[in-house]
LOFI-325559 format. One record per atom (N, C-alpha, C): x, y, z; residue in one letter. Coordinates in pm, whole numbers, plus 50000, padded with zeros to 5 digits. Example, Ala and Ser with C-alpha at 12.3 -4.5 7.8 and 13.67 -1.06 7.14 Angstrom:
! LOFI-325559
513194943150780A;512304955050780A;513204967050780A;512854977550708S;513674989450714S;512905000350787S;
This chain:
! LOFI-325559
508374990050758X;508534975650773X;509144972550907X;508124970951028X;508924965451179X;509194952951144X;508694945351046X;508924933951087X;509004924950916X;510704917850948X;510734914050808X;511234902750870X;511874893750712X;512614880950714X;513724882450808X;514264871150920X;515374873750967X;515484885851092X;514174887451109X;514214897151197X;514554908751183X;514254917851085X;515164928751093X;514084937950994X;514824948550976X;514034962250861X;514814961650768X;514554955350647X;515334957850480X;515184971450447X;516254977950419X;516674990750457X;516174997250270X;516284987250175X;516594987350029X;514754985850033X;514404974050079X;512554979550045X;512334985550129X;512444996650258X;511685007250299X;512315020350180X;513025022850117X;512865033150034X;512395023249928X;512415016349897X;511595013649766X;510005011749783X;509505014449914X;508115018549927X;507915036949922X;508735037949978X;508885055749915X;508595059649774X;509605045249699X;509305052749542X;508465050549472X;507385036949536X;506315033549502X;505105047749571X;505525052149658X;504185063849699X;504455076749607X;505895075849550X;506205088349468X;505655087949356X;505925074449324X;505265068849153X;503545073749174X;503585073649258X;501755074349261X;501405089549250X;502235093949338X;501475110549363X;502055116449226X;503165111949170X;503505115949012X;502405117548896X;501905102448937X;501305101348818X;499985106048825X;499365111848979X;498115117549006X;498545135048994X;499625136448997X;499875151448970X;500005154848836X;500115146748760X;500375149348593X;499135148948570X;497735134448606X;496345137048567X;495465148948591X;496085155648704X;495175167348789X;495225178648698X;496855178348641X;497025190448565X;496485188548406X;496275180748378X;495655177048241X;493595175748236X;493605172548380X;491655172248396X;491275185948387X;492485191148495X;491855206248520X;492445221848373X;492615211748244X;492935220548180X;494165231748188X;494605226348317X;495395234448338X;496875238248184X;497145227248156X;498175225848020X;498285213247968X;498385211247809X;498385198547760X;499895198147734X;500655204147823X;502485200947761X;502765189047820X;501665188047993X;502165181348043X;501745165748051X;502295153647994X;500975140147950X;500895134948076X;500205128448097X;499755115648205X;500495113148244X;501425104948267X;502055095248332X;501655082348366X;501215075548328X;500255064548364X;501215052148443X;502205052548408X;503175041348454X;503505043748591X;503315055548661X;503445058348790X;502555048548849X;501125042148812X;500285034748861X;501245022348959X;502095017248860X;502635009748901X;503415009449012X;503015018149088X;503905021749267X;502685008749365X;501325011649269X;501025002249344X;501114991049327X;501584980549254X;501884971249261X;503074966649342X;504094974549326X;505254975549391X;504324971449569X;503544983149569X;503244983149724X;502694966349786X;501894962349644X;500794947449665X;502124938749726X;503754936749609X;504724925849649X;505284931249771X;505534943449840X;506064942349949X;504884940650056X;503694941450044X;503034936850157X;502904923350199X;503324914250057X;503294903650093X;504504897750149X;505274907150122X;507004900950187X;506924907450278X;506184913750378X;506064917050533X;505304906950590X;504394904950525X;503054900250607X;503524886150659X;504554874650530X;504684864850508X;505544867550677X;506444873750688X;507354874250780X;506644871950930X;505404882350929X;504244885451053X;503684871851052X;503264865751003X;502904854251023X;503844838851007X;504754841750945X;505814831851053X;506094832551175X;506014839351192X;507154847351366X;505734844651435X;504554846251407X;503434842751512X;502814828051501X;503054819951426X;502584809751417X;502884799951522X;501934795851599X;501944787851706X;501644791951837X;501734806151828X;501384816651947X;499834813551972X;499544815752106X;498434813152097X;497724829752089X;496214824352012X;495854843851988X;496614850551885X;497544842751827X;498364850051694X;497514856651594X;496564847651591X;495434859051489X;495044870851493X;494594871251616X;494074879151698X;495144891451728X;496094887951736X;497054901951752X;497384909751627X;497484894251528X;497944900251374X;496624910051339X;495444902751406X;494534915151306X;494604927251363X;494714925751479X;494454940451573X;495724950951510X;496974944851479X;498304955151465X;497894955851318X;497004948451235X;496984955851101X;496354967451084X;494864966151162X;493814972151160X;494434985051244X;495164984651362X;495624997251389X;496785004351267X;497604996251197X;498485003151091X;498105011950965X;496255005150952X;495605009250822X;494685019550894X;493955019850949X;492535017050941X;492665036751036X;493425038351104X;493305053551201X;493175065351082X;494545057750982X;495125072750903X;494045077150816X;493455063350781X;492435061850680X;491275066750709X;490745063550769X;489895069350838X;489855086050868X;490855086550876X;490715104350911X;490995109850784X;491695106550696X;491355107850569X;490465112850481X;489935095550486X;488445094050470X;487635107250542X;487645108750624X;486725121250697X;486925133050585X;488485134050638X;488515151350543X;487845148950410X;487805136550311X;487325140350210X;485925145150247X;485215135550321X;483545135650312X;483475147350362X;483855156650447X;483645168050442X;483995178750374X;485395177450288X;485465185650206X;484265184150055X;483945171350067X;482775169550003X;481105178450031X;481115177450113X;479885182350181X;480115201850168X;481475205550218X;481295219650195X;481785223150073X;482275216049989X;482555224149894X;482695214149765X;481825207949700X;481515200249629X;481945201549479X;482255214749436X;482895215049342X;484285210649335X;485055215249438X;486295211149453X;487085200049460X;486345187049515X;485795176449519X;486295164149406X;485375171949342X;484825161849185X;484365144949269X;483385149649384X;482875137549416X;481435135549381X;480825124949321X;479515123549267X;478705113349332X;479545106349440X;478415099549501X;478405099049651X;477795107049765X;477645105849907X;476895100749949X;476165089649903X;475075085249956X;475575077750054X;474915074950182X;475295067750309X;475505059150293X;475195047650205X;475905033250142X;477365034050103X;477295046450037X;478615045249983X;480075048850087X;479515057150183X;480125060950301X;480435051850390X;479025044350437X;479835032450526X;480155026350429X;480145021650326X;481555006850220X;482175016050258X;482835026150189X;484225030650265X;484535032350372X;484445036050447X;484925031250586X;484995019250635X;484035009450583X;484614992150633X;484824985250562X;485764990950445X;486414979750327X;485714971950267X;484534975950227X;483354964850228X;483144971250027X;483564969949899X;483784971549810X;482354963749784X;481964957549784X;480864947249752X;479234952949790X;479204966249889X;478344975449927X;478174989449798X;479624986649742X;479435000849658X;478455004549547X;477705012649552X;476945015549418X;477595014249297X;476635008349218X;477135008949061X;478225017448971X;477785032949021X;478355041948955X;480035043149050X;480115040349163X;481145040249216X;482085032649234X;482835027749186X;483565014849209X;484605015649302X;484735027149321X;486185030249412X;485385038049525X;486175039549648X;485955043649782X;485465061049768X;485355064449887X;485235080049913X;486175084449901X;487605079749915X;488705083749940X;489455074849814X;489305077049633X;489515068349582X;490425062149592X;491845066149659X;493215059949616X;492485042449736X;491505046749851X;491255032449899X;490925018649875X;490875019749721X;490745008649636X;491894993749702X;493125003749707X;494364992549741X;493854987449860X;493174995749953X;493464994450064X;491874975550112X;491064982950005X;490104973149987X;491024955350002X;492284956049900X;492704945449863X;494084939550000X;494434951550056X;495364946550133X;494464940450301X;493394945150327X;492424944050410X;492174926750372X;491384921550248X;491484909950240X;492644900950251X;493584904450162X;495254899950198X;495244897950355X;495344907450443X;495224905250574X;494594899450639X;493084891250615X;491954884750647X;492724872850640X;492684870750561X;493944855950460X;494714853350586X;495434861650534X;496444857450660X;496384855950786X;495074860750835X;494524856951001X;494424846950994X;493514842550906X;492694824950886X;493754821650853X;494884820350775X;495754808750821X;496784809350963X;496584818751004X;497594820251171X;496374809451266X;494894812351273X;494004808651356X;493794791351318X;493734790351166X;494684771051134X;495564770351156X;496444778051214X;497974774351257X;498184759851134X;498594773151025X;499074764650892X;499884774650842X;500344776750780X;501534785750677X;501004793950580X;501614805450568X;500954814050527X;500454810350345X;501314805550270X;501494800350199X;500624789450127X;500254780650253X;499354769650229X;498224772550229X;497684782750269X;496344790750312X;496144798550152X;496894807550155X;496484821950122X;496914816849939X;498364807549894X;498634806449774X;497484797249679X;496944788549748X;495504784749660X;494054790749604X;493794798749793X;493004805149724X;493044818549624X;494134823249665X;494654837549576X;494614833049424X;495184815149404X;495194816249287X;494044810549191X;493194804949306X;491784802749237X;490924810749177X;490934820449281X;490584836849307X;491024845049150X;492094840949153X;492764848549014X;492374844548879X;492224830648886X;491944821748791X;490274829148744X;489504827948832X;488274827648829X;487874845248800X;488844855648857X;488924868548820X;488844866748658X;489594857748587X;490104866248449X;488864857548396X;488484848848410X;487264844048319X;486274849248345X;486034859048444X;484564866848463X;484624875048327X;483344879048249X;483244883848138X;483054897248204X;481714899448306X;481544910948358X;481984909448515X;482754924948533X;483394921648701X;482424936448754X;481534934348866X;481574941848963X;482664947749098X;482514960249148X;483154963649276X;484044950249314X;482584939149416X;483284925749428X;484554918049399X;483974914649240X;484904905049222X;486004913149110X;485844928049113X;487194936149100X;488184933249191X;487574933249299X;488524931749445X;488844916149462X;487684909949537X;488024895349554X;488564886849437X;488454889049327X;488714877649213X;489824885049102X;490784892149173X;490944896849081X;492904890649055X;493464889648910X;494734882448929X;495914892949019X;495354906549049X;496694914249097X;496874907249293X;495914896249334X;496314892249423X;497454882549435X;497754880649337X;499064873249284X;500244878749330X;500234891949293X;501354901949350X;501734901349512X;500484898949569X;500974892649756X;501354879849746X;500864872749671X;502364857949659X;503494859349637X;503414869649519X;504984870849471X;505714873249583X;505244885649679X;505884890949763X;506044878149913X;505174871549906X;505284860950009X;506744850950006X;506314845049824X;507624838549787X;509014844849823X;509074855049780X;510574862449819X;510884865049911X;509824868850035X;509844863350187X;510124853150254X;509954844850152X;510434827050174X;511724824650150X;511984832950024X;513354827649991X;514574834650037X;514294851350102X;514904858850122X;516614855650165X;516874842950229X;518104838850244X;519024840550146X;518384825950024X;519454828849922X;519364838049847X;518444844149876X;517994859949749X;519534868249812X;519884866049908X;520704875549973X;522244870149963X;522104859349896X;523474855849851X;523844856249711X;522694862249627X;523314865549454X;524114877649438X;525054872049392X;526084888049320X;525754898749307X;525844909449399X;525354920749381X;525374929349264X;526074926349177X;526034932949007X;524484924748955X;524734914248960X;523424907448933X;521784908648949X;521914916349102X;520674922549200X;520854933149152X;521724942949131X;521534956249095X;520974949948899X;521744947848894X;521314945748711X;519574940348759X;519654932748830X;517474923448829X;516854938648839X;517054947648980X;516964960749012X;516284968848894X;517594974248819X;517184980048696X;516564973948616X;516444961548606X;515364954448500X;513884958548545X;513604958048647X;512604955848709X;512034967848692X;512374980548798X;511914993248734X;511754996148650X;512544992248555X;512504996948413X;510894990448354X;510734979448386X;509574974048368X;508604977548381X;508624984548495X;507624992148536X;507285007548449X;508315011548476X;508635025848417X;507855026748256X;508195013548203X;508035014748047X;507205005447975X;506704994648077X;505474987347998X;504034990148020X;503624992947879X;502134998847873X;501324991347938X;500374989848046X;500194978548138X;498944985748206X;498505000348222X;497685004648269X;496264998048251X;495414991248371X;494194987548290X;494194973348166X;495484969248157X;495804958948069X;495274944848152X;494634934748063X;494464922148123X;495914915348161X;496824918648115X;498284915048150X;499554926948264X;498534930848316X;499284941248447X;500044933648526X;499564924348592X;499824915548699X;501324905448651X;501334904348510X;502494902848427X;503524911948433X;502864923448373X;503814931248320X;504214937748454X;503804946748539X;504334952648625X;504094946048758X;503164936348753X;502994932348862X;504604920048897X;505284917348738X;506424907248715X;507604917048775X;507454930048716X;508204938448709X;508434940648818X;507614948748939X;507774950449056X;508494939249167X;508154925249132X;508584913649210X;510374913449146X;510734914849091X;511784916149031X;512634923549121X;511964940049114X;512684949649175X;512524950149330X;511854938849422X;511414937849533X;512504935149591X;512704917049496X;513344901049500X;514964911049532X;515194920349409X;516344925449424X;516944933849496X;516014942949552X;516504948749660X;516544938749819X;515894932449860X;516074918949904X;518034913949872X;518234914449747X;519174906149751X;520384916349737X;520244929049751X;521504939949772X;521534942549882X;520564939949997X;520214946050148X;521524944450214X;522884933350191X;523844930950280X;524914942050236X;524524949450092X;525294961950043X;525314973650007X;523524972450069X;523574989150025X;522634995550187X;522774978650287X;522144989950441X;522825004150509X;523804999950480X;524705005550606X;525335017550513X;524375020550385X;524585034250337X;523485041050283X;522075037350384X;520795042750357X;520965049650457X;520465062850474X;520525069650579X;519005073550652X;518855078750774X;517385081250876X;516805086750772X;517915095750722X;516425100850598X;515335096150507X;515995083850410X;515995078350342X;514645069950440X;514825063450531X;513865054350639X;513135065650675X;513195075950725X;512025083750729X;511035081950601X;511365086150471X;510645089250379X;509745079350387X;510565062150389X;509915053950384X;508725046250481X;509165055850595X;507935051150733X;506685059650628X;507075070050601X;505525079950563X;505455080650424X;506065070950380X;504945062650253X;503225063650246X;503155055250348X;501765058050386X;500835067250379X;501495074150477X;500665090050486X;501255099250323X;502215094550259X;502125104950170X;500775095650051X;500335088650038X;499905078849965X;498485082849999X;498405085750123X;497245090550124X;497065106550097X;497905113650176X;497755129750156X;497795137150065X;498575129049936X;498665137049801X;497625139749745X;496405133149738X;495315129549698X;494755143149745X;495185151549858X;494325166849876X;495345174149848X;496395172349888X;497865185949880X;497855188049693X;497315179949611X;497725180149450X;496215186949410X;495005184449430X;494205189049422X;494065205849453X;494415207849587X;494075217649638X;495315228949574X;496755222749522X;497955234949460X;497105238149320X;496385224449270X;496105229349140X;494915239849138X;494195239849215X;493075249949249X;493385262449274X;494395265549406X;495285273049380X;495945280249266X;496575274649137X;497245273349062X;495995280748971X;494805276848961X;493835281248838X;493785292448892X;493505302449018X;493485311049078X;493605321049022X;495205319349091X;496285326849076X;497275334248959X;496875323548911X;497875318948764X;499545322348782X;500385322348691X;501175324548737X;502645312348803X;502185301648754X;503355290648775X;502365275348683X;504095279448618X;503775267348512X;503265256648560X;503115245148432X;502445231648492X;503655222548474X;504775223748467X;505885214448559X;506005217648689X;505945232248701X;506485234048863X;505135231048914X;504405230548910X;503475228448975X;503215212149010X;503775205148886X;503655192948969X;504795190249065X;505845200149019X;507185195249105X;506695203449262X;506005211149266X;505635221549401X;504345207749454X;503695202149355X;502935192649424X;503875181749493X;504745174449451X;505675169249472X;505895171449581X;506895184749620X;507855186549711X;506715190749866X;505635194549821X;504635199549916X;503895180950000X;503485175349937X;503365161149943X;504145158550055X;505125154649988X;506195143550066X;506475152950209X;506705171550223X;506755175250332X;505895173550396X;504565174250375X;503005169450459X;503045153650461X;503665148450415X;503655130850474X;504425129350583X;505635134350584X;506645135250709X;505865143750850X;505285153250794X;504705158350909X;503405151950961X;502805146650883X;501615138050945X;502435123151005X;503025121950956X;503815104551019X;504205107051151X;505325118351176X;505515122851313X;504735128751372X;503585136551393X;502715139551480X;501425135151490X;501065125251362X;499705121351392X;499875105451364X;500405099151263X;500545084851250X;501695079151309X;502715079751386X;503405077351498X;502675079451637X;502215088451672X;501575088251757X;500935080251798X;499325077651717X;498655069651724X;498805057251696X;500215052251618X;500425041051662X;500985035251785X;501665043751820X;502305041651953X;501165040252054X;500445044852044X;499025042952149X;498075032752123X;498185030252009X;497395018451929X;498505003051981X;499785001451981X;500534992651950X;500304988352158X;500465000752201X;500255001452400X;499134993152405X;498034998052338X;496274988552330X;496444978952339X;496914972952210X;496974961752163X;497574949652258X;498934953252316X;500124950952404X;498754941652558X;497994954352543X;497084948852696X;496084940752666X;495394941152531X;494034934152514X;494544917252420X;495574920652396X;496144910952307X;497564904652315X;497934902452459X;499844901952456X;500374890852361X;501224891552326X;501924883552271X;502524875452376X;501874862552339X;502424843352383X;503394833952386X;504054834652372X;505244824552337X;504964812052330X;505554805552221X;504974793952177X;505514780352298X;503864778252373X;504194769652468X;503894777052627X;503774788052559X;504114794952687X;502314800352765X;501964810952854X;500854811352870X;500884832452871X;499864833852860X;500024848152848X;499764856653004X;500894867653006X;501334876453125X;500094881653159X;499564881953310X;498544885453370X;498184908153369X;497294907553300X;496954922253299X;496884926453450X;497374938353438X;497294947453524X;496044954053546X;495344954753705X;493974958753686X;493654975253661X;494774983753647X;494924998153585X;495014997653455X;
């Protein structure tokens, strides 16, 4: 999170995007070991799902921030899309690659059933509405979210380029959108994505971006008590696949967002680099688990020889070290070179002001 309410990095939601990428690779390390027969001691986890919702309300309590702070700039659109599209679109992409080729050489390993070139370019240009029937999700399945935060981000261009509020734009149609999601009898790819009520969850997160002031003046017993409500919500309401997700955990998560939001003046200045590391490579672990859990459990059928707890806990601990190491040498990087791009093809304006003459090098 470079860029929040008030100018600053909420120290309380960058690890609570950590525990939303943990919730995920949890609950994909418990399915891996149960598909692949590996042991039935160990169940599902299904409530881990709910990391992504968590992820839907804090994108909207960033984004809301990115598009205040640019509104009136001239080209504000235009920069907002370029710094999204460089934040999403590199890691993903290379991602995306390793699967399609680990697809191509080794197809068992995989468990991928559809490469057809349609389905390849929709994934790669967020384009869910291209996907074949049998596929509803990307090449790279966890890119489903990424389908929804891509539109979220569209949203929010078109209201920077009306130089209107993020709010006034994005909270009608999201909730028309939602409205019109739950009365579809049958939903395709499409209007899985476009119409669906979990776009609600980027309001939630917008609202608490709005309110973040007085959110930051409730009693911190109070925020810690919302805190634990909230997770807990998550943690324990059956909600997977439910027409009431967007309720239940999608309520749940805004809860535990709103509240870390409103402990940030008491629990910054005892989060440590570590803690903000984990949480820069959220990202990359969100994406990387998706091969590091696959590939231990393959391993694991091998070999034999290590149970199916440690093995999700070795998926675990293997994960999160390959997210840190891809954040610092490949997704830091390239943002830093991406953010330099951007800087020249797109400067940032000051409202009123006219934009700094490029350099002809």
């Amino acid at each position: 999170m470079s860029s929040a309410p008030q100018g600053e990095t909420y120290r309380g939601v960058q690890v609570l995007r950590f525990a939303a990428a943990f919730m995920v690779l949890l609950s994909h390390a418990t399915a891996v070991v149960a598909d692949r027969h590996l042991s039935s001691a160990v169940p599902r986890w299904v409530n881990g799902h709910s990391g992504v919702d968590i992820f839907f309300v804090i994108s909207g309590f960033v984004m809301y921030s990115s598009c205040v702070n640019g509104r009136g700039e001239e080209g504000a659109w235009k920069r907002f899309s370029l710094k999204r599209i460089a934040r999403v679109v590199p890691l993903y992409w290379i991602a995306t690659t390793a699967k399609l080729v680990l697809a191509l050489a080794v197809p068992w390993a995989t468990q991928q059933s559809d490469l057809s070139l349609r389905h390849v370019i929709a994934s790669y240009a967020f384009l869910p509405q291209l996907f074949p029937a049998a596929s509803p999700v990307p090449l790279l399945p966890v890119g489903w979210t990424l389908n929804f935060e891509m539109f979220f981000y569209a949203m929010c261009a078109i209201a920077l380029y009306l130089n209107r509020r993020p709010l006034s734009v994005v909270g009608p149609a999201f909730a028309i959108l939602a409205v019109l999601g739950i009365s579809f009898a049958r939903k395709g790819p499409m209007e899985t994505t476009y119409a669906n009520p979990l776009l609600l969850e980027f309001l939630a997160g917008m609202v608490i971006a709005k309110y973040a002031g007085p959110l930051r003046q409730i009693p911190w017993h109070l925020a810690l008590l919302a805190l634990i409500t909230g997770l807990l919500g998550d943690l324990l309401f059956d909600a997977d696949g439910a027409n009431l997700r967007v309720l239940l955990w999608g309520g749940s998560s805004a809860i535990a967002v709103a509240a870390a939001v409103s402990l940030e003046p008491h629990i910054r200045a005892h989060i440590g680099r570590t803690l903000l590391l984990l949480g820069d490579a959220s990202y990359a672990l969100y994406l990387v688990h998706t091969f590091v859990v696959p590939a231990l459990a393959i391993t694991a059928m091998k070999l034999g020889g290590i149970g199916p707890w440690s093995l999700v806990a070795l998926s675990a601990l293997c994960s999160v070290a390959a997210s840190v190491v891809i954040f610092r040498y490949v997704e830091y990087p390239i943002g830093r070179g991406m953010k330099s791009l951007i800087d020249r093809i797109a400067p940032a304006v000051p409202k009123g002001g006219s934009a700094p003459a490029l350099s002809a090098g």
